[in-house]
Structure formats: C-alpha cells, structure tokens
C-alpha positions as CSV (number, residue, x, y, z in Angstrom):
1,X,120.5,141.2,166.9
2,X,124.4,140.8,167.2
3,X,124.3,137.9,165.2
4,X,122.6,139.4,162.4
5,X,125.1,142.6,162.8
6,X,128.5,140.2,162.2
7,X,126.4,138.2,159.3
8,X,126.0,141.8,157.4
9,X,129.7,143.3,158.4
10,X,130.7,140.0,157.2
11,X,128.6,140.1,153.9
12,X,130.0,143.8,153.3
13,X,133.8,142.7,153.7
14,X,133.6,140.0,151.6
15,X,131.4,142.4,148.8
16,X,134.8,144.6,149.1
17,X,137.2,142.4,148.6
18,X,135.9,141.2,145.5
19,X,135.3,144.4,144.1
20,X,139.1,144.8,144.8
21,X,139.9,141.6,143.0
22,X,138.1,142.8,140.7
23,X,139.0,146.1,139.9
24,X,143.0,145.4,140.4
25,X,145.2,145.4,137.2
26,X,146.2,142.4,135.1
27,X,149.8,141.3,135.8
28,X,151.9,142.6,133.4
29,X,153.1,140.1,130.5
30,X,156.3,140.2,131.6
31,X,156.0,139.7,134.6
32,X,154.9,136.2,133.4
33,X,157.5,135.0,132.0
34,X,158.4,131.8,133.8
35,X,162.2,131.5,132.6
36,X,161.8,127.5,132.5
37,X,165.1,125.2,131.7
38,X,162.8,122.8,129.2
39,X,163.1,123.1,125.7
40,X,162.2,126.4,124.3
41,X,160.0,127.2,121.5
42,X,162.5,130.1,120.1
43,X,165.3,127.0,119.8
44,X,166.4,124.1,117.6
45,X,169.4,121.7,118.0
46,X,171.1,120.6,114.4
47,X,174.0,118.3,113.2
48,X,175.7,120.7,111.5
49,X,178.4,123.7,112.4
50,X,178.0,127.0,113.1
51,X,178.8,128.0,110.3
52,X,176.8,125.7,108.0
53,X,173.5,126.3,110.2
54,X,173.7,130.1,109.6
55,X,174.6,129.9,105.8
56,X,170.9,127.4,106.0
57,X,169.3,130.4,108.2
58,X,170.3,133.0,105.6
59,X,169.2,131.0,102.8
60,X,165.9,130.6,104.3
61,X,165.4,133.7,104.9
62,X,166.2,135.1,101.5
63,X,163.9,132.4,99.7
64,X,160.7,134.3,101.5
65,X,161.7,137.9,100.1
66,X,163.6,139.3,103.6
67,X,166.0,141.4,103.4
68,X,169.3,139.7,105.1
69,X,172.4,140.9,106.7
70,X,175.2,138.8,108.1
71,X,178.1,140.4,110.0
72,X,179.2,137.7,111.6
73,X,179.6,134.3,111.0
74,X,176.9,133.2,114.0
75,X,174.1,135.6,113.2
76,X,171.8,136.5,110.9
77,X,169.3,139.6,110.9
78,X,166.3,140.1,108.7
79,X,163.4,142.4,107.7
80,X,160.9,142.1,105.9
81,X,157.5,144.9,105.2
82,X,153.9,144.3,105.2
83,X,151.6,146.3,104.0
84,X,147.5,145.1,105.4
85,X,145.9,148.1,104.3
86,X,146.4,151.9,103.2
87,X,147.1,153.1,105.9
88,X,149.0,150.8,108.0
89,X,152.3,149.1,107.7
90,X,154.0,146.6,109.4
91,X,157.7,145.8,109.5
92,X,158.9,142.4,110.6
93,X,162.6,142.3,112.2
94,X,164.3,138.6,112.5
95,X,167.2,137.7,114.5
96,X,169.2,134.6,114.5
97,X,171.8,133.2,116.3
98,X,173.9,130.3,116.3
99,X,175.9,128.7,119.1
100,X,178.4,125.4,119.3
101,X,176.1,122.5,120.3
102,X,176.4,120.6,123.6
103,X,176.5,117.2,122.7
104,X,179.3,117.3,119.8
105,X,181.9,119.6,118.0
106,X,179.6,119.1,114.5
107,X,176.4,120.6,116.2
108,X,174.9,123.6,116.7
109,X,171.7,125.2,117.9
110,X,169.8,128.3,116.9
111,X,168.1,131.1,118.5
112,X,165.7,132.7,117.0
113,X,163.6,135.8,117.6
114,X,161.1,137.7,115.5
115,X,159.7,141.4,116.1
116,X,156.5,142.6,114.9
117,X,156.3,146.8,114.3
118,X,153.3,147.8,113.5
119,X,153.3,151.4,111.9
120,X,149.8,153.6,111.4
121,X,149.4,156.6,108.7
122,X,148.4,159.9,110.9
123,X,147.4,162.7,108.9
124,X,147.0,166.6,110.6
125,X,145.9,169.4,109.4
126,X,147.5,173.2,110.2
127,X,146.2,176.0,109.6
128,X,147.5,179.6,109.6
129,X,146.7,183.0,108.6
130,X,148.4,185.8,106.9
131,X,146.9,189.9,107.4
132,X,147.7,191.7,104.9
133,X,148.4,196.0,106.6
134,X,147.6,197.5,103.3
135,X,144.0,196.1,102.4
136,X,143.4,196.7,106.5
137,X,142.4,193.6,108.9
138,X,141.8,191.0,106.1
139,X,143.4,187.7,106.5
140,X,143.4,184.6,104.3
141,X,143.2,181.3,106.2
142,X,146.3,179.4,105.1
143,X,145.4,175.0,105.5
144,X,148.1,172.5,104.6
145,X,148.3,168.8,105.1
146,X,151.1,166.6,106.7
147,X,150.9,162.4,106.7
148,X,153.5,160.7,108.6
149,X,154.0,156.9,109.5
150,X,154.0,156.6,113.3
151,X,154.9,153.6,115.2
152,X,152.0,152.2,117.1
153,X,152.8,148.9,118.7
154,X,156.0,146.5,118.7
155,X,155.8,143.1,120.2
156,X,157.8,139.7,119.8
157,X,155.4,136.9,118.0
158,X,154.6,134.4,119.9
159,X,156.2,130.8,119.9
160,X,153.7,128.4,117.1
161,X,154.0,127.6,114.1
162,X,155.5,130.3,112.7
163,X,159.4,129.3,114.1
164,X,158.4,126.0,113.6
165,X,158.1,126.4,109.7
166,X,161.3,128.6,109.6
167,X,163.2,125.7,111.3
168,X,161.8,123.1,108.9
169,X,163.3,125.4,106.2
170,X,166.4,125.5,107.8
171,X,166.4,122.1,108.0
172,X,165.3,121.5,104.1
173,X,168.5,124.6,103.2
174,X,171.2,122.0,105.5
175,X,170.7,119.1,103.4
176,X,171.3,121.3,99.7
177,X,173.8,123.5,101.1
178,X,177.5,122.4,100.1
179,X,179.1,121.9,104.1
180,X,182.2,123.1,104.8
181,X,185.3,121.0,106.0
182,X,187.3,121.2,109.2
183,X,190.9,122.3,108.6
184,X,193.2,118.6,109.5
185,X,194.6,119.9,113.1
186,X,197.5,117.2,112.1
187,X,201.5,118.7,112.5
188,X,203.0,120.2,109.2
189,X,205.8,119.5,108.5
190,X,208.2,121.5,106.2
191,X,211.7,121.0,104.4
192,X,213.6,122.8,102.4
193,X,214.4,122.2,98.8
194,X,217.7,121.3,97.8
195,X,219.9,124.1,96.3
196,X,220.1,123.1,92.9
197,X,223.5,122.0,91.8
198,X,225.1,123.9,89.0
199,X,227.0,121.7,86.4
200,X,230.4,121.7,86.1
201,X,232.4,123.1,82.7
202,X,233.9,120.8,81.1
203,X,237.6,121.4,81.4
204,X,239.5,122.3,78.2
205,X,241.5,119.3,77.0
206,X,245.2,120.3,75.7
207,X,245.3,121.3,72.7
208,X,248.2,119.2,70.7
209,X,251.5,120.3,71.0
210,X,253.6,120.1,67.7
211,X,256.2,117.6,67.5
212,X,259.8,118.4,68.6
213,X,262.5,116.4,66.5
214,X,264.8,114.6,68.3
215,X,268.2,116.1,67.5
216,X,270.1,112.8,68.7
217,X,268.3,110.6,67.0
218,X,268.3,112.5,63.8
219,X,271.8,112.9,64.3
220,X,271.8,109.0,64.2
221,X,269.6,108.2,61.4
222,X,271.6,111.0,58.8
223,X,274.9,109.4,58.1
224,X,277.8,111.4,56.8
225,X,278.8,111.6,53.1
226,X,281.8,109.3,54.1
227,X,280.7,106.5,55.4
228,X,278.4,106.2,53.3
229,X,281.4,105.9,49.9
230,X,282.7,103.5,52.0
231,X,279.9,101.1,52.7
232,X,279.3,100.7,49.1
C-alpha cells in the first residue's frame, strides 16, 4: 500500500510541475538577444570612405521615395509612410551609420537599423447635454465625433532580406557616385614673390651749351690794319 502511495505522490508532483512549465511566461524578446561577435545581419563592410558610403546610403534611400536627412557626414536618417488600409498607418524610420573600416583607411562599414510604427485610427463619441431654465427641465443631447491616430505597436524589422536589398543598392549607388579624393598630406611649401623692380628714369642728357669764342685765339686770327699794308 506504501508503494502505491509514493507511485501517486510521485504522479501528482510530476502533473504540477508541468502545469508550471506550462503555464509560466515566454521569455521576453529581449532577453534573447544573444549579443554574438559573428557577423551581423544589421552590417556590411565596403571599399569606400566614410564619406562616399553615406553619400551611396542617401542616394538609396531617396531613389525609394524616403524622406532623408543628413546632419552629419557618417549618418543618414529616413522616413518613409504606409498607408495598408483606412484606417491604419504605418511609418517606417531608417537609420544609418557609417564607421572607418578595420582592415584599410579606404573602407568603411555601415550600420543599419529600421523601425516599424504602426499607427491605428480611434474614433469616440461624447456626448453632452445642455437644460435650458426657461422652457423648464428639457435638455437636448449634444453628440460630436473625434478621430485621432494613435500609436499601437513599434518594433525593429527583423534581419532578411529587406537590409540585404538596401545594401545591394548601396552597393549599385558606390559604383555611379563620383568618389571623393584625399587631400595630398605632402609639406607645402611657400615663397614669396619678388618685389617687383621699378625702372629707372632715364637721366636727362645735357642739353648743349653754346659755344664760347676764344678771345686769344681770335685775337690771333684778326690782324691789325698795319700789318696787314705792310705784308702786301
């Protein structure tokens, strides 16, 4: 009788603890996140700057209607909205970011994450009356109407295909897009210009001076009056 006692406490434990199992919560999402140092789904190495890789980002971005803005050189954020029906909308938020590679100074590699908001129309109705004292206790009903978008979820979208295409594009926007050059980090040199030399005036040459008769040897050449008679 003992034996069949332990077989049915035993039976009855083991009926509990997998109703427990059973009825416990699922692990949060986040709590399984495993944090792993393989490659990542949300990255992508290139052979191209910073700089260039972003400019490719924002390009392919803007060829699929979102609605880009670029503050910095290494980011890029995007939105685009959805519309599925009526009465729901959907906004999706993209963020990118771009970091110096590890294996050379001409690579780079992108993050990328993607938010889905999803937005539902919620309509409510008021109502309200208003007495009027002078016709006595009558009251009109007063009804209005109010829609307003409300957020209803947010949540990242899963690694697949989806980052997979926007990296191909990327890659497609690196080989059209004009790549910028690194600045020569040789020494510059600088000299000044010569001070431009002024040319001289010419000087003034002397201006002729008038001829001064010499009195002794006009006195020689102008005989007198005597001398003359007498030669002859």
């Amino acid at each position: 009788m003992s034996t069949s006692l332990l077989k049915t406490t035993a039976a009855s434990l083991c009926g509990l603890l997998i109703l427990a199992a059973c009825s416990s919560a699922p692990t949060p999402k986040f709590q399984q996140e495993l944090f792993e140092t393989g490659a990542s789904p949300y990255a992508r190495n290139f052979n191209s700057s910073v700089t260039d890789t972003c400019e490719a980002a924002r390009r392919a971005l803007l060829s699929q209607g979102y609605l880009t803005t670029m503050t910095r050189n290494d980011t890029v954020d995007g939105t685009k909205n959805f519309q599925p029906t009526g009465d729901t909308h959907v906004v999706v938020e993209f963020h990118v970011v771009c970091t110096p590679g590890e294996e050379a100074s001409s690579s780079s590699i992108v993050y990328v994450n993607a938010v889905q908001n999803g937005f539902a129309l919620k309509k409510s109705d008021t109502s309200a009356s208003v007495g009027l004292s002078v016709l006595g206790s009558l009251s009109l009903p007063i009804r209005s109407n109010s829609d307003a978008m409300v957020k209803i979820s947010s949540e990242t979208i899963p690694s697949g295909k989806f980052y997979d295409r926007f990296f191909g594009l990327v890659g497609h926007y690196l080989q059209t897009v004009v790549r910028t050059e690194p600045v020569v980090s040789d020494r510059i040199e600088t000299h000044l210009l010569p001070v431009p030399v002024e040319a001289a005036a010419p000087s003034p040459s002397p201006s002729p001076s008038p001829d001064i008769a010499d009195p002794i040897g006009k006195a020689a050449s102008v005989q007198p009056a005597s001398e003359a008679a007498l030669v002859r």
